[in-house]
MARTOR-483809 format. One line per 4 residues: their letters; for each residue z, x, y of C-alpha. Coordinates in nm, 2 decimals, always signed. Each point is the difference from the previous one (the first is absolute). Layout:
BEGIN
a> Z,X,Y ~ ...
REM end
This chain:
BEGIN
xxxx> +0.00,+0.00,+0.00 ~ -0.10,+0.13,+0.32 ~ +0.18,-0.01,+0.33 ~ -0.03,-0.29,+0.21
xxxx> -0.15,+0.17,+0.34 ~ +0.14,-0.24,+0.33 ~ -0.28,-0.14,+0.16 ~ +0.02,+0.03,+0.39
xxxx> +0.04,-0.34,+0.15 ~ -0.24,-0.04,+0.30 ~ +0.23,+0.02,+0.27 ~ +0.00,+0.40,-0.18
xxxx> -0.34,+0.10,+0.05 ~ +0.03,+0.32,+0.15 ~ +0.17,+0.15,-0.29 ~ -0.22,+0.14,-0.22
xxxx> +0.03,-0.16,-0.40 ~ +0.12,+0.26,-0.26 ~ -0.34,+0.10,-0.10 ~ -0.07,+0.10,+0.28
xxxx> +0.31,+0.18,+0.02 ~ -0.10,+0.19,-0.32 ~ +0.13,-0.20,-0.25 ~ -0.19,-0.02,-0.35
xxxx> +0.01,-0.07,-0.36 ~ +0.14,+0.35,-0.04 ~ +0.32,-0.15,+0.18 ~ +0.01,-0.31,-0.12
xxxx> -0.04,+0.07,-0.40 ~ +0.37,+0.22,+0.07 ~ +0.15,-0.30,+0.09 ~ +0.23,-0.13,-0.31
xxxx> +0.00,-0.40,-0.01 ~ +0.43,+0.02,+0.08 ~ -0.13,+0.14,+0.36 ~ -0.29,-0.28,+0.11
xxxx> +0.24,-0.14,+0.21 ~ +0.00,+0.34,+0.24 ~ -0.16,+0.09,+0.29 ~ -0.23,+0.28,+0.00
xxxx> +0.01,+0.29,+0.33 ~ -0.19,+0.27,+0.09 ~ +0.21,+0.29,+0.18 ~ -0.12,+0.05,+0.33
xxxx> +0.24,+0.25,+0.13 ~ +0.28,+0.20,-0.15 ~ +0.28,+0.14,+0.22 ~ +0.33,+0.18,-0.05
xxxx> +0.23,-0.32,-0.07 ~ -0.25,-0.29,-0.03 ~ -0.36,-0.15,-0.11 ~ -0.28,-0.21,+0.11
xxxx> -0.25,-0.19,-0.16 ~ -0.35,-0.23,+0.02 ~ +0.02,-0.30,-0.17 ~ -0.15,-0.33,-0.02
xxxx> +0.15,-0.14,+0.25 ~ +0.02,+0.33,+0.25 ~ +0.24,+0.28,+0.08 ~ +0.29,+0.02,-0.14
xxxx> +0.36,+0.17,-0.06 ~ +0.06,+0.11,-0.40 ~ +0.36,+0.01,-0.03 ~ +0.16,+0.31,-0.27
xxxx> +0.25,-0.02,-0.24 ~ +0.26,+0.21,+0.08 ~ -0.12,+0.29,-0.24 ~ -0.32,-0.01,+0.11
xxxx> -0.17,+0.30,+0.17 ~ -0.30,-0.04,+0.25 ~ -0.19,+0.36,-0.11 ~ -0.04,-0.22,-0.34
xxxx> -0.29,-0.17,+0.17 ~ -0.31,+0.08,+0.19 ~ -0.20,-0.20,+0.23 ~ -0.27,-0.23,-0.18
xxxx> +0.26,-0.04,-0.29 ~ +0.00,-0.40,-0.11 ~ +0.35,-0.11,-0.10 ~ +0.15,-0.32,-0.11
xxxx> +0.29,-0.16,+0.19 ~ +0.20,-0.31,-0.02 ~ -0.16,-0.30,+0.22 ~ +0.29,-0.11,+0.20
xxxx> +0.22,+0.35,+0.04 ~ -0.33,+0.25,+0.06 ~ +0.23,+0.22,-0.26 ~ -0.22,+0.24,-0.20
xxxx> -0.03,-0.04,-0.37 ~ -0.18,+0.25,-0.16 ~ -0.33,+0.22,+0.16 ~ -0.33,-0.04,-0.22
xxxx> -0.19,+0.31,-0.16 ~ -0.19,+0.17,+0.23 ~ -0.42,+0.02,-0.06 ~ +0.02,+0.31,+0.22
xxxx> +0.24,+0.21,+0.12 ~ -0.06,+0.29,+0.27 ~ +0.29,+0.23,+0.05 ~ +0.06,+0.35,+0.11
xxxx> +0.24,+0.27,-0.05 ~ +0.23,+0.09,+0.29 ~ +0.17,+0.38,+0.05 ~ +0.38,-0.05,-0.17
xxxx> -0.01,-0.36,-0.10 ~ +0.01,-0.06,-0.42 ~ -0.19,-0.29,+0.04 ~ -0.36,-0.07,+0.11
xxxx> -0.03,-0.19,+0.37 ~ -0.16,-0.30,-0.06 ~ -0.31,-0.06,+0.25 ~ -0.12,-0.38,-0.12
xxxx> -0.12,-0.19,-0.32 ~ -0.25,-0.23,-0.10 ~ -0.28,+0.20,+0.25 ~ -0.36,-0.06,-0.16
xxxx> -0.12,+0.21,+0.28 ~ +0.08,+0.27,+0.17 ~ -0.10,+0.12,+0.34 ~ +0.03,+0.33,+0.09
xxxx> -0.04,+0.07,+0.35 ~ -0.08,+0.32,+0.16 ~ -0.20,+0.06,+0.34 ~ -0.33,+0.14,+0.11
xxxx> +0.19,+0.30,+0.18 ~ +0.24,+0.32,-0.11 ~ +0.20,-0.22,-0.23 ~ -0.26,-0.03,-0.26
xxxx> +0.16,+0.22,-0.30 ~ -0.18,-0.02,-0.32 ~ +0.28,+0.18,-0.19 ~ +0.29,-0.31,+0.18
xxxx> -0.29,-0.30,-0.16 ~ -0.02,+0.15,-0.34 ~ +0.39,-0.05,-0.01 ~ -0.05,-0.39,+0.12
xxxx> -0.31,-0.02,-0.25 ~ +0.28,+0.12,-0.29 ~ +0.27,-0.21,+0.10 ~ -0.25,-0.31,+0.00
xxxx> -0.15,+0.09,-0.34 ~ +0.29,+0.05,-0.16 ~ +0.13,-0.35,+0.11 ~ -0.32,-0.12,-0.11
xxxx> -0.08,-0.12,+0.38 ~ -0.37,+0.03,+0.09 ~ -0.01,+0.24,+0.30 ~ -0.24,-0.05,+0.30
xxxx> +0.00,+0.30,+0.29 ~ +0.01,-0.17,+0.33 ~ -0.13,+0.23,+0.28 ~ +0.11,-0.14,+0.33
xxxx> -0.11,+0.12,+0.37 ~ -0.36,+0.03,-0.08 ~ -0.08,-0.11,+0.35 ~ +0.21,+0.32,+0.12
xxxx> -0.24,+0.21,-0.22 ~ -0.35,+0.17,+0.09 ~ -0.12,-0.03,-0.41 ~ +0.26,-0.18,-0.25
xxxx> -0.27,+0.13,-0.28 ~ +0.16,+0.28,-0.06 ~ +0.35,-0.17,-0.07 ~ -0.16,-0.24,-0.22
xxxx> -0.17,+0.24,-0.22 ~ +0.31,+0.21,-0.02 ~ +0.24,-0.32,-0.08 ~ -0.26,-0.10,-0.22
xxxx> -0.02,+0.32,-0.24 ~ +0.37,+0.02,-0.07 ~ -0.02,-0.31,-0.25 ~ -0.27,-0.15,-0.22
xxxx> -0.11,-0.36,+0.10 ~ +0.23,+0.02,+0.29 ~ -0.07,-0.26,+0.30 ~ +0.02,+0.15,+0.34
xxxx> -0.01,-0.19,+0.31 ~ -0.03,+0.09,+0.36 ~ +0.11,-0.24,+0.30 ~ +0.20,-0.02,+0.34
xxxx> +0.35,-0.20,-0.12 ~ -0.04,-0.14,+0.29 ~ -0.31,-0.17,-0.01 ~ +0.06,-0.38,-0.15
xxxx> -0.32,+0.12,-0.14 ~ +0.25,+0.25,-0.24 ~ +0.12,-0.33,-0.15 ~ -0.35,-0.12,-0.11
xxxx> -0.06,+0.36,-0.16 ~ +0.28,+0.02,-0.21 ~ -0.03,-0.38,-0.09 ~ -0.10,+0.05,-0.35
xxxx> +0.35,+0.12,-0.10 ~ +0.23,-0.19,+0.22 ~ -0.11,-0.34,-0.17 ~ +0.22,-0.30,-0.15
xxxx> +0.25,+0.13,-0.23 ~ -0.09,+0.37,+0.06 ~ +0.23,+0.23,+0.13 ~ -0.09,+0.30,+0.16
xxxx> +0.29,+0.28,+0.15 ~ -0.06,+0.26,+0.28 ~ +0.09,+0.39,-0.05 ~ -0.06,+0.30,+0.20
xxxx> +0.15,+0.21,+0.26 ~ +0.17,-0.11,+0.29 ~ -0.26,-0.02,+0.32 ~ -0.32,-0.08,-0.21
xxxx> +0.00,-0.35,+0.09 ~ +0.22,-0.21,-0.26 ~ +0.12,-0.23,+0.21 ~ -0.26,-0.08,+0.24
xxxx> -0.22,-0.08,-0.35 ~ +0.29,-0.21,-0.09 ~ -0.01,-0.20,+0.32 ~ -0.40,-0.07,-0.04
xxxx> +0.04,-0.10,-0.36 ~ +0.29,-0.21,+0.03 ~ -0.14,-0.15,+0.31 ~ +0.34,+0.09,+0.20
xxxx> +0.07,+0.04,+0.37 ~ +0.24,-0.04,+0.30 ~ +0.36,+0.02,-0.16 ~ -0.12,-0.02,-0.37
xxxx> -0.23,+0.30,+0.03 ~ +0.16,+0.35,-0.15 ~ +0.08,+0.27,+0.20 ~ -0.28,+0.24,+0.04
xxxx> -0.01,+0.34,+0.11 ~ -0.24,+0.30,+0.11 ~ -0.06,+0.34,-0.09 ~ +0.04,+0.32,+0.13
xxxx> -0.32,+0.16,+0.15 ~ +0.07,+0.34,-0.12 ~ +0.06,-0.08,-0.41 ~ -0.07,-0.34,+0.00
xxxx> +0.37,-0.07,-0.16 ~ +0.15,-0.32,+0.04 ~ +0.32,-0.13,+0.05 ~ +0.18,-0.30,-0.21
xxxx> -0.10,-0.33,+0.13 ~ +0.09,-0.16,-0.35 ~ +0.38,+0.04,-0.16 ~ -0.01,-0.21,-0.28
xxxx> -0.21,-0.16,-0.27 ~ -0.12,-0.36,+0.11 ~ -0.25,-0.25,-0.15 ~ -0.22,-0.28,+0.20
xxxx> -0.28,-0.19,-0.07 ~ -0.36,+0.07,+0.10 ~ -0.26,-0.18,+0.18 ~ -0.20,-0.01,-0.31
xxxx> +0.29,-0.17,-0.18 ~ +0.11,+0.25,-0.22 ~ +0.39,+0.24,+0.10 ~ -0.02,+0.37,+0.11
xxxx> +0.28,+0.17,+0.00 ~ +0.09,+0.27,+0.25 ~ +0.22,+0.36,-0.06 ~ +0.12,+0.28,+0.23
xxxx> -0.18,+0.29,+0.02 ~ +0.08,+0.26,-0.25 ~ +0.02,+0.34,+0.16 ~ +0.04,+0.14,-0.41
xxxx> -0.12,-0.12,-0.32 ~ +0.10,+0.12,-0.30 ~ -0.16,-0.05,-0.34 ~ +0.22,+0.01,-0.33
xxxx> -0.06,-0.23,-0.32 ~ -0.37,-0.03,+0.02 ~ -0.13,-0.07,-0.33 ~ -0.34,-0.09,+0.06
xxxx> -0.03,-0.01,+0.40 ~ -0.11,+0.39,-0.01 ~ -0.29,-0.07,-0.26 ~ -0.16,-0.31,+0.18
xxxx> +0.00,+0.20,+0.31 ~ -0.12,+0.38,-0.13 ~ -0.24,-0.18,-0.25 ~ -0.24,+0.29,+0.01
xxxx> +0.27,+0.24,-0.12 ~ +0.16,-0.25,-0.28 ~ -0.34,-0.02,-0.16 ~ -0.09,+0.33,-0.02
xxxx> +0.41,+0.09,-0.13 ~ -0.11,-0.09,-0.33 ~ -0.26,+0.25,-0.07 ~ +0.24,+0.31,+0.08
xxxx> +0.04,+0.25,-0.27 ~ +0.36,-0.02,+0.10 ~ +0.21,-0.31,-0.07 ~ +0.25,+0.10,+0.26
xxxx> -0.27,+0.18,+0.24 ~ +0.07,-0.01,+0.39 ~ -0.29,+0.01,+0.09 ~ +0.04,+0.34,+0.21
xxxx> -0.06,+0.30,-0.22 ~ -0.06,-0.06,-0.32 ~ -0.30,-0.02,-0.24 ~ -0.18,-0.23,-0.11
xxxx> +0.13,-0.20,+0.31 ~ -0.28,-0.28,+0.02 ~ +0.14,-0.10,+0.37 ~ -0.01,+0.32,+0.11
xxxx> -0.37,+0.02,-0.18 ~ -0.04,-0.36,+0.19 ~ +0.08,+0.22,+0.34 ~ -0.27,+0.25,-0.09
xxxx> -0.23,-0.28,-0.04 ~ +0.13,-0.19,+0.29 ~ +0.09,-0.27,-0.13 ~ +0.38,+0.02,+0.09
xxxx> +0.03,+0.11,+0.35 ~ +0.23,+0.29,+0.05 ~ +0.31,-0.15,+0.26 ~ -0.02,-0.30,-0.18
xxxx> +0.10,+0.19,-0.34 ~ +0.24,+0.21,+0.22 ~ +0.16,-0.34,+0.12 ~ -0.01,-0.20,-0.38
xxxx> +0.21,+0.33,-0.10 ~ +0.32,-0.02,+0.28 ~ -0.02,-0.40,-0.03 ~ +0.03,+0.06,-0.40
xxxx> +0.27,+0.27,+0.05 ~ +0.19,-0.19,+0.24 ~ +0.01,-0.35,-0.25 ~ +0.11,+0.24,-0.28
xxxx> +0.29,+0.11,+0.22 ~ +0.09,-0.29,+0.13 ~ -0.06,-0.18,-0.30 ~ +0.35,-0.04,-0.22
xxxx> -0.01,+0.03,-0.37 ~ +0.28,-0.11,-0.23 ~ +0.17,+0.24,-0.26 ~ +0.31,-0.04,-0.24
xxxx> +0.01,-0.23,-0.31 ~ -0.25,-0.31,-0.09 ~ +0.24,-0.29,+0.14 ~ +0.15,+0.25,+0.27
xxxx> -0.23,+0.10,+0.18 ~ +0.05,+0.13,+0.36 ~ -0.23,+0.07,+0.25 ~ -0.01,+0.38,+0.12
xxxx> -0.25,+0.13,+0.30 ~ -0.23,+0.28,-0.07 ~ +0.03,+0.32,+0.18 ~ -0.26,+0.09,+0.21
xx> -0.19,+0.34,-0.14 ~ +0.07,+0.32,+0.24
REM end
């Protein structure tokens, strides 16, 4: 038995239904016929001591039992709470997840869940760092999140070619766009993703133009409108405009969710998000005489072979092999006896 959705009544017509919201079969199958009577919420923001939520029938409080912790959840997260008292029952499993390691902290940060899209956003300028997007580009595949590189500022720039052809090269099949975020025009070009019941989330370094792109796609102005910032001329660093994690809905009628911008990203527990990104290198990895080859010295290497041919370009080798070396690291691996096992860090190779 499925849930029973609320249907909005039309005095409610400017709430968007649950669909629209994201909700889906996936969702609804995990719903056990003891819990019909519950109302399903998406998270909309999470904060130190309290929660938000989209639901049918618009914004709302979630109220957490006492032993509750708000890191457990991450915006886009659907949850089930009690009609009357808004009190959280249990969160549903996830589809995606995309989460990052933070310097001293045993747990990963949790960025947002249930993103079918995800829009990396970078700018036609100095901040354009291919080494910074494969890092985004792994932390999407890995969540199994399709990425899409979203160059903004192209009216500032003489050519945006180049930046396209660069962006483009550092995944296969990956979508690159170019647009002014503030154009409503940015809206119409990044329509195809930002449909009903599509969510889409924003990453990328403070200053490139997050929340101005949030603004146009959400349609918000006046006192709704995010904070936006500039840049500096000299490095064209940004500033924090954006402190926390937030979701909204789009023009197109699907929900984007917005994030800081993150001045590090780590990348640890990548199981697959390396190979889907260095594809030319995992398909040649097979063919080395060396099951445990490194592709930097020894023979028989077929990627190294692959660089002679140049079919594997040089830096991009040079950059699968810290990004590898750094997951290993940060990566933990459990030891002791079957039944106790404990997680224990690596440590890093002098």
């Amino acid at each position: 038995m499925r849930i029973q959705v609320p249907v909005s009544k039309p005095s409610d017509h400017t709430h968007p239904p649950l669909t629209a919201l994201g909700w889906s079969s996936f969702f609804a199958d995990q719903v056990g016929r003891d819990e019909t009577g519950l109302t399903p919420l998406r998270i909309a923001t999470v904060h130190r001591s309290r929660l938000t939520a989209e639901g049918a029938s618009g914004p709302v409080k979630v109220n957490l039992p006492a032993a509750s912790k708000t890191t457990d959840f991450a915006v886009g997260d659907w949850v089930l709470s009690d009609p009357e008292t808004l009190m959280f029952v249990r969160c549903l499993d996830r589809r995606a997840l995309l989460q990052r390691k933070t310097e001293g902290a045993h747990l990963p940060q949790l960025i947002a869940a249930n993103v079918d899209t995800l829009f990396i956003v970078t700018s036609c300028n100095d901040d354009f760092n291919a080494a910074r997007l494969e890092r985004y580009l792994a932390l999407a595949n890995e969540a199994g999140t399709d990425p899409v590189i979203v160059l903004t500022k192209a009216d500032q720039a003489d050519d945006t070619a180049p930046f396209v052809d660069l962006a483009a090269a550092l995944q296969r099949g990956l979508p690159v766009v170019t647009l002014n975020a503030k154009a409503t025009q940015a809206a119409d070009t990044l329509a195809r993703w930002c449909g009903p019941g599509q969510t889409v989330a924003l990453v990328g370094s403070s200053g490139v133009g997050k929340s101005t792109l949030l603004n146009t796609l959400a349609n918000k102005t006046g006192e709704e409108a995010q904070a936006t910032g500039g840049i500096r001329e000299d490095d064209a660093k940004g500033r924090h405009t954006t402190t926390a994690r937030s979701l909204h809905t789009t023009q197109a009628g699907g929900c984007v969710i917005d994030t800081p911008g993150i001045r590090t990203l780590h990348v640890s527990d990548l199981a697959v998000g390396l190979d889907i990104l260095f594809a030319e290198i995992t398909e040649l990895a097979p063919d080395c005489k060396f099951r445990d080859c490194t592709h930097a010295h020894e023979p028989g290497c077929a990627v190294q072979a692959g660089v002679a041919a140049g079919d594997v370009a040089p830096e991009r080798l040079e950059r699968w092999r810290k990004l590898a070396e750094e997951n290993r690291d940060n990566t933990p691996t459990t030891t002791g006896p079957r039944g106790n096992k404990k997680p224990q860090g690596r440590r890093k190779r002098r």
